[in-house]
N, C-alpha and C positions, 0 to 999 in steps of 0.2 A: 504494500500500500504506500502512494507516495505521499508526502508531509498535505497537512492542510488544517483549515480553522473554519470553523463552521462558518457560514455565513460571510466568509473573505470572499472578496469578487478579482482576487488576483493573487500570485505568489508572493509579491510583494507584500501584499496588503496582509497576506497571513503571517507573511514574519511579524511584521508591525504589531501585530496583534499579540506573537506570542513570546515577541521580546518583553510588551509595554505590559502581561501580566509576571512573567517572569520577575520584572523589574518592581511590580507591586509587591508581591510575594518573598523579596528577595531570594531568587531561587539560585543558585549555583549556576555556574555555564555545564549547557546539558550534552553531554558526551554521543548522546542520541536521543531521542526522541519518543516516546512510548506513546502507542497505540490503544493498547489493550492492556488492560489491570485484572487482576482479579487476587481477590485475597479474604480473609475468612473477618468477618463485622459480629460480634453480640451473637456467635454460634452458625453464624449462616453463610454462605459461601455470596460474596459482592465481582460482580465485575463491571467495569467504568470502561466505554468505548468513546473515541474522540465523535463525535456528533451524533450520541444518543443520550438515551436521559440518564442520567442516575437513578440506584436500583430503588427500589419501591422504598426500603428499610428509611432513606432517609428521609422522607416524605418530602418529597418537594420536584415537581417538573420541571430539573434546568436541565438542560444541555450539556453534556461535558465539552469542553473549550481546548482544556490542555490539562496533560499531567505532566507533573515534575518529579525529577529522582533529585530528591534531595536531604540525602547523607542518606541515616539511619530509618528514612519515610519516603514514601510517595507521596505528592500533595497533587490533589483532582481539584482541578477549579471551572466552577459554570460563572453564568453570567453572576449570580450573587455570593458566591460563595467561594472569594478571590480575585476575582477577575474586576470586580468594581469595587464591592466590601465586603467584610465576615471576612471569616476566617475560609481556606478551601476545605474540601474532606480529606481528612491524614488518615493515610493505612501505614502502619509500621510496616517496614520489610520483613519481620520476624515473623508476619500473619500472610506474607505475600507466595500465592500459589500458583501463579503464571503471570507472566509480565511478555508483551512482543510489541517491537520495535517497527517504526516506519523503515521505510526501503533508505 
């Protein structure tokens, strides 16, 4: 799958996008780029794809935007939840069951 941000109407425009949340977040410079998460939440098995929603458990219909590897967590961030305010959703690495990378 090649890189991309929900609702970017150009390559460019998706960097922009997922520098200027990176840069909200303070995320690390990212080594590569993750796609696909999944890792175990409150007993139940979560997976976070870049332009679908987050899993039911958190209650809330945003979009996933971008995930970050950063250090000991992954952080998923939608429109509210990182990407403009709040905090994003942190899954430790120590919970994480499958992680795959853009091309």
């Amino acid at each position: 799958m090649d890189f991309f941000v929900p609702s970017a109407t150009s390559p460019q425009q998706a960097e922009a996008i997922f520098s200027s949340i990176a840069t909200h977040i303070a995320a690390p410079e990212q080594a590569q780029r993750v796609y696909k998460l999944s890792w175990e939440h409150e007993g139940q098995t979560c997976t976070c794809e870049i332009g679908q929603p987050l899993p039911d458990v958190f209650r809330v219909e945003e979009t996933v935007l971008a995930i970050f590897d950063c250090g000991d967590e992954y952080q998923i961030c939608t429109p509210n939840r990182g990407a403009i305010k709040f905090e994003p959703v942190h899954a430790a690495k120590a919970t994480v069951t499958d992680v795959q990378f853009f091309n």
